[in-house]
N, C-alpha and C positions, 0 to 999 in steps of 0.2 A: 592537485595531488598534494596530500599532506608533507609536510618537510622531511619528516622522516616517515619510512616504512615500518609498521607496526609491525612488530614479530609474533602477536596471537591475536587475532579475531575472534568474535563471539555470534552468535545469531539466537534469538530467544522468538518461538512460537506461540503465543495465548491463544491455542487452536481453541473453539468450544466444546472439545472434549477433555484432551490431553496441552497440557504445557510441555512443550521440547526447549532442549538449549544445547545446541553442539559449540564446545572451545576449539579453534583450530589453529595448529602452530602455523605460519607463512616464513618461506623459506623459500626466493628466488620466482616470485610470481605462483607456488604452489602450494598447494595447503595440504593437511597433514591429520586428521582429528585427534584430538589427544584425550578428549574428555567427552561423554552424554552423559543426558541427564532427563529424564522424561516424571512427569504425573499426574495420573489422571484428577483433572482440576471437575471436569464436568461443568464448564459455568452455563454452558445452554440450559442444564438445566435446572438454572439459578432464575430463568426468566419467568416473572407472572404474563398473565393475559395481556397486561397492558404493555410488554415487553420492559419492566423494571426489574433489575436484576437484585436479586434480596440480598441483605445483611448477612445472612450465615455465608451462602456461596462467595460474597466478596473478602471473607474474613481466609475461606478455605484459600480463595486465590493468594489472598495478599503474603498467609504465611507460604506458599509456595512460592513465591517471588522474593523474597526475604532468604531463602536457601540459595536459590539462585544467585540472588546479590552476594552473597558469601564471597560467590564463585568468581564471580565477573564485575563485581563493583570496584576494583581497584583498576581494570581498564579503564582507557582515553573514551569519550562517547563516540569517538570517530572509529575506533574500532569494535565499535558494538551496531547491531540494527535488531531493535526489537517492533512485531511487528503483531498488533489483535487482527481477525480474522472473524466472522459471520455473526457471533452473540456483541463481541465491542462493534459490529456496525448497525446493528440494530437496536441496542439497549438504549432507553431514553432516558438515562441516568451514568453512560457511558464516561463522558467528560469526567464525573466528581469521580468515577470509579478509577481513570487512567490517572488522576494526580497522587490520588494513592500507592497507585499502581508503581510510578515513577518515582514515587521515595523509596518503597521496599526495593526495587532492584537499584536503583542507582542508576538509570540511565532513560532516555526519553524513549515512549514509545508512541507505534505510528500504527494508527488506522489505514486498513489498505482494502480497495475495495474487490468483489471477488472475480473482478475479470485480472485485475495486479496481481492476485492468490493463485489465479492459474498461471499466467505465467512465469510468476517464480518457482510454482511447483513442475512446469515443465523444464524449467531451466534447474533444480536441481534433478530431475530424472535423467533429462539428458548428458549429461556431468557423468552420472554414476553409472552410466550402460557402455557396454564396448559394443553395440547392436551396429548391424550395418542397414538394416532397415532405412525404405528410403522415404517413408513416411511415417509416424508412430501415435497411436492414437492413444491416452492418456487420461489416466482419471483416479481423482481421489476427496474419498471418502471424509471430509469434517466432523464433526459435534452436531455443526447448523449450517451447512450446504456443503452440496458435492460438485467438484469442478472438474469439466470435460476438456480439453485439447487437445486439436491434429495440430502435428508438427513438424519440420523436415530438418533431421538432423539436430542442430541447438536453436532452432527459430522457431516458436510458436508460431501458428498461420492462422488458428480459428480456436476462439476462447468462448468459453462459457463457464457461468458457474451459476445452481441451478438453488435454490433455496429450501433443502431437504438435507438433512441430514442421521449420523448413527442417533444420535440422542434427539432430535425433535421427534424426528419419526416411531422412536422407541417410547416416547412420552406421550403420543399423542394418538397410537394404536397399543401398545401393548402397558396400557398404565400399572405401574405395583409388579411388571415381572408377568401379567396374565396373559395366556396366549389361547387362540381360537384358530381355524382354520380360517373362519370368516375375518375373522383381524386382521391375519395374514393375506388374505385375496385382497380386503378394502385396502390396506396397506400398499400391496403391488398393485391395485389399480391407481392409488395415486401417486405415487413415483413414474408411473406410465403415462399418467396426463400431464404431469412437471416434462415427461422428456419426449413427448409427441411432439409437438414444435422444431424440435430439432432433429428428430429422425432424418431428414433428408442429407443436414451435414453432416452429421457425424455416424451414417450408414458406414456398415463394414467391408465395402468398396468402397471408400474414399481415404484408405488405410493400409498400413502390410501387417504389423502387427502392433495387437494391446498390450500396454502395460499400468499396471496397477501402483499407487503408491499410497499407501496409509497403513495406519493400523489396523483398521475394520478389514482391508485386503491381506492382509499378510496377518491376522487371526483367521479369514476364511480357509484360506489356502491352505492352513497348519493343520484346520481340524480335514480340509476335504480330504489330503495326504494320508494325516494318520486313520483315517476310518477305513480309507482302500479307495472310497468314492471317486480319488483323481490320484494319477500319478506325475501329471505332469500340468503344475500349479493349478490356477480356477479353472474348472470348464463346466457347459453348459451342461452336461450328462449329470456333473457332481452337485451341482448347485439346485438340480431339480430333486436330488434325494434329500440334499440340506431342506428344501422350503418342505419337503415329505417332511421329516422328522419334527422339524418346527411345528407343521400342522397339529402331530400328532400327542402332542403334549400339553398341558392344561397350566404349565407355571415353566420359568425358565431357569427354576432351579430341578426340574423334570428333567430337561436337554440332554445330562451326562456328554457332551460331547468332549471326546479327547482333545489335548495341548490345547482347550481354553484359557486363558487366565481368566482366574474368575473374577480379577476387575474389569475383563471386557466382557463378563457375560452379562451385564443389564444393557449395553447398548449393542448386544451382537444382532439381535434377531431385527433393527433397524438398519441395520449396515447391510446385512445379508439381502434382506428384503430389495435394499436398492442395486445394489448387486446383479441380482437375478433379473430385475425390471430391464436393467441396460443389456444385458445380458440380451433379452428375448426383443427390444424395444431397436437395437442397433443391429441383432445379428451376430452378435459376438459370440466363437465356437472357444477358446480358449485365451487365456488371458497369464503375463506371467508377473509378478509381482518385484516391483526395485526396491532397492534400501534409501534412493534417491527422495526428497520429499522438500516443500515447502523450506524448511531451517537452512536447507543445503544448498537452495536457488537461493537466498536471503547472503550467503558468505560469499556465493562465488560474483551476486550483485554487488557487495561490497568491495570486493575486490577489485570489478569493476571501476568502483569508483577512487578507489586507493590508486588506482594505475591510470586514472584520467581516461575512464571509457566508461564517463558516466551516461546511462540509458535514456536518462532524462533529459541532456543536454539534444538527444537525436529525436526526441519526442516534441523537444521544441520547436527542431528545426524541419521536422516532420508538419509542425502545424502551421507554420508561419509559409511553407511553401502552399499548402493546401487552402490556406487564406489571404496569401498573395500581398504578404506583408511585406514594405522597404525596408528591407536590411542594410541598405548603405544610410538610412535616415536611423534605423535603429542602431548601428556602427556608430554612427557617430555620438549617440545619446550615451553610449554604455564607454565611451574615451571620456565624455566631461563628466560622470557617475566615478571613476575611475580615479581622475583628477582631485576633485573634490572629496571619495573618499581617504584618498592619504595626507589631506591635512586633520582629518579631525579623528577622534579616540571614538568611533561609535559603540562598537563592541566590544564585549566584557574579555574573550578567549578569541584563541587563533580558531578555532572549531564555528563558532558562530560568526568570525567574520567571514568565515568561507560563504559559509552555509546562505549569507547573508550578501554577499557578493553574485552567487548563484542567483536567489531570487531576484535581485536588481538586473542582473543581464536577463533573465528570462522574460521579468514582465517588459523591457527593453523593446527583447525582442516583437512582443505581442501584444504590445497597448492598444495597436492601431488594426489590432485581424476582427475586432468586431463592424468596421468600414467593410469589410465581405456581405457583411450582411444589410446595412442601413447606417447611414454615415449617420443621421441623427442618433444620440443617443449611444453611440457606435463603443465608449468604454462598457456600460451594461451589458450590452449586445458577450464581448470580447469577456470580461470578469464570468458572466452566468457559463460560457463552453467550460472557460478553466475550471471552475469548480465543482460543472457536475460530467465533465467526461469522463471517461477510465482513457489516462493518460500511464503511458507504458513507464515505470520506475517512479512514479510519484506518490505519496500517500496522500491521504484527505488532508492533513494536515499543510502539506506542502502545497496543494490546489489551493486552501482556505490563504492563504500570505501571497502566492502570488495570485489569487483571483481580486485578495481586495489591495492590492498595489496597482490591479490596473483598472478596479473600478475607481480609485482614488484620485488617479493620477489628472484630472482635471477636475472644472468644476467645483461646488461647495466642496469643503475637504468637514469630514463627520467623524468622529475620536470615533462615536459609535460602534463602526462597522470595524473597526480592531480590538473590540469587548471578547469577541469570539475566537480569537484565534489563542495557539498556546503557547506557555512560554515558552523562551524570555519573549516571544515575537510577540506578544501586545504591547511589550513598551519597547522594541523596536524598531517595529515596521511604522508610525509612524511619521520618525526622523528620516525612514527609509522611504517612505513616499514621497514626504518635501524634497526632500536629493533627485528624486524623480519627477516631481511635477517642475525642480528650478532647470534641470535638464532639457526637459521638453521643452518646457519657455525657450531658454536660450538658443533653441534650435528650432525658430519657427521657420524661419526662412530656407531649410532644407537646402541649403547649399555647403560646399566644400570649403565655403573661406575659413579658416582655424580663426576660433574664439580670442582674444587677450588673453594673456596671462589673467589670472583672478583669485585670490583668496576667498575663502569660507571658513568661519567659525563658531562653533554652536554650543553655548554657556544654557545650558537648562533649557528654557522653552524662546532662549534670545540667539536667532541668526544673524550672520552680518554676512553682506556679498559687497565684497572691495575690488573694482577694477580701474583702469590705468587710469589716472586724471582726464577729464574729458571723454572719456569713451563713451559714455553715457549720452551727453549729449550730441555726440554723434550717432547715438542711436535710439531716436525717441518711442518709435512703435518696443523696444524692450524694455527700455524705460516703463510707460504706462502699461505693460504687462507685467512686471515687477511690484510697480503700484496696486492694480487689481488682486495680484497673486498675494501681498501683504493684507489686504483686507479680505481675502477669503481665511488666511491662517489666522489672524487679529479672532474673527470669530469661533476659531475652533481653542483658541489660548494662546498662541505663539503671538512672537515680533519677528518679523522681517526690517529688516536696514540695510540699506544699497547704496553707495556709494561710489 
């Protein structure tokens, strides 16, 4: 928990359609919004064939984010989470786009992949409903994918997110604004075969009621209302004269459809299109649209973690039960990780030493949950789940530092595999692995005897490890694990010195 409770928090969305940013005052565990701020960025449809996201659309984002930092760049990073979403996970020029990215606003931002996209979108839905529903079945509309969840009450149960969205789907049937009946059917055929696979979980008996959360939903719903088509938000009767109308017209400056905005009219008739697919694909007779969305799961997660009910701390310990990890062996690693970190200055701010203490206990915890699967080899094994599971509150980024602290953590030690992660954590994690590999060492023998007293000091790429006179050679197998452990770091640049 931070030392002090931050009195505004901020959440900033780089949907691939729309950039969102809600400021919110905190006041006694509760939040409050004070400020939005939305624009349509469009970056999905910044991407070429090869999914490289071009020069113009990064410049459109960047001065968008640059507005934004106005707003929010004199906040703490600790109360900021910004977070990309389906174009920053698939852009193969993503990385150079986010350092960018991260000087206009002022604050770091985090890839999150799109089963994390659902559950924060379900977790700000269900925040904003007073519903008593005992199950609620959920979905919303992106730039470049739409994501599905049943849920019961504030607990996602069953995540999906499906890789279609208002703007690919808009790009890639209806190109220049042209519309055809045929466009429209090839269209709804394939949003049908993106959600055939899942028809059986997310059928509408497996639910009490839908709700809708995006902009594409709550543009359909405005125009179905004002036409007559529905009076009582999406329904399947309205949506069938919406996809008539769409038919019927040869450009989607044709449509005329009432309360459009007509910055959502080039990607309406790809939102709609998906729409109607779930619609007829699930079974859904009526559906009612929240104000609740992704920005608003992203504060109330923050909050979370401001209040020490971080999601990811339960995700750990979610994994370490299901791979049958020793926790009193990993207890004890993350007490001398603990030790050793308060004698020395590793990092720069109280923010990153947190931030930085977290990954050490986590990969702590789970160095050893690749041994589930094949003891040879078993840190690989343990590093490849973390970094390609959809881990509940983590971003790609936060996978990427602690995947490779636990493939590090024995074995050759390779500077390499810390090229890739972002900053400051490539010239962090590092230092952060040797604290973790001298950890493990010292705890070979998996027993409760408490370690010596010991100092550590770390002057640039020079460690020293000083224990009591003689202890050492009273204990020669750590001894010559010390030895070894000096000539694995020797070839990556470092000294080790023990005494």
């Amino acid at each position: 928990m931070p030392q002090k409770i931050p009195e505004i928090v901020a959440a900033v969305d780089l949907g691939s359609n729309s950039f969102h940013m809600i400021v919110c005052s905190l006041k006694d565990g509760k939040m409050h919004i004070i400020d939005r701020i939305k624009e349509m960025v469009r970056l999905a449809s910044g991407l070429d064939k090869k999914n490289h996201l071009d020069l113009i659309t990064q410049k459109r984002a960047l001065e968008c984010l640059e507005r934004f930092g106005q707003r929010i760049g004199n906040l703490p990073s600790e109360s900021v989470r910004c977070v990309g979403t389906s174009t920053l996970r698939n852009a193969t020029n993503s990385r150079q786009f986010i350092l960018k990215a991260e000087r206009a606003l002022g604050h770091p931002i985090h890839v999150i992949s799109g089963v994390e996209e659902a559950r924060l979108i379900y977790q700000g839905v269900a925040y904003s409903l007073s519903s008593s529903a005992t199950k609620r079945f959920v979905m919303d509309i992106g730039g470049g994918s739409t994501e599905y969840i049943i849920g019961t009450d504030d607990k996602p149960r069953i995540k999906e997110s499906l890789n279609m969205g208002c703007v690919s789907v808009s790009n890639l049937f209806f190109p220049d604004g042209k519309l055809s009946a045929q466009a429209v059917d090839d269209a709804l055929l394939f949003a049908q075969q993106k959600l055939d696979p899942h028809q059986k979980n997310y059928n509408h008996k497996n639910w009490d009621e839908a709700i809708g959360a995006s902009g594409s939903l709550r543009a359909i719903q405005k125009v179905l209302e004002a036409t007559g088509w529905s009076n009582n938000g999406i329904t399947l009767e309205g949506l069938d004269k919406l996809m008539e109308r769409i038919k019927s017209v040869k450009h989607i400056n044709d449509l005329n459809l009432p309360e459009l905005d007509p910055e959502r009219l080039p990607v309406f008739p790809g939102g709609a299109v998906i729409v109607a697919a779930t619609f007829k694909a699930l079974g859904i007779e009526q559906m009612t649209v929240s104000d609740g969305a992704l920005r608003e799961g992203l504060v109330y997660d923050l909050l979370g973690r401001i209040y020490n009910r971080d999601i990811r701390s339960e995700t750990v310990q979610m994994l370490s039960d299901r791979y049958h990890t020793d926790q009193a062996h990993a207890d004890r690693i993350k007490k001398t990780l603990h030790t050793m970190l308060k004698q020395i200055e590793l990092f720069s701010d109280d923010d990153n030493k947190e931030n930085g203490i977290n990954f050490l206990d986590w990969a702590a915890d789970l160095h050893e949950m690749g041994r589930d699967i094949a003891h040879s080899q078993y840190h690989k094994h343990g590093a490849y789940i973390i970094a390609n599971a959809d881990l509940a509150g983590f971003s790609k980024q936060d996978q990427a530092i602690v995947s490779v602290l636990i493939k590090s953590h024995r074995r050759k030690f390779s500077m390499k595999r810390f090229e890739g992660l972002s900053e400051p954590w490539q010239q962090y994690a590092p230092f952060m692995t040797i604290l973790l590999r001298l950890a493990i060492l010292l705890h070979r023998n998996r027993n409760d005897i408490e370690l010596p007293e010991f100092s550590i000091t770390i002057v640039k790429s020079k460690l020293k490890l000083t224990f009591p006179e003689g202890w050492l050679d009273q204990s020669p197998l750590t001894r010559a694990d010390l030895n070894k452990e000096a000539d694995y770091l020797k070839a990556a640049g470092f000294k080790l010195s023990c005494f």
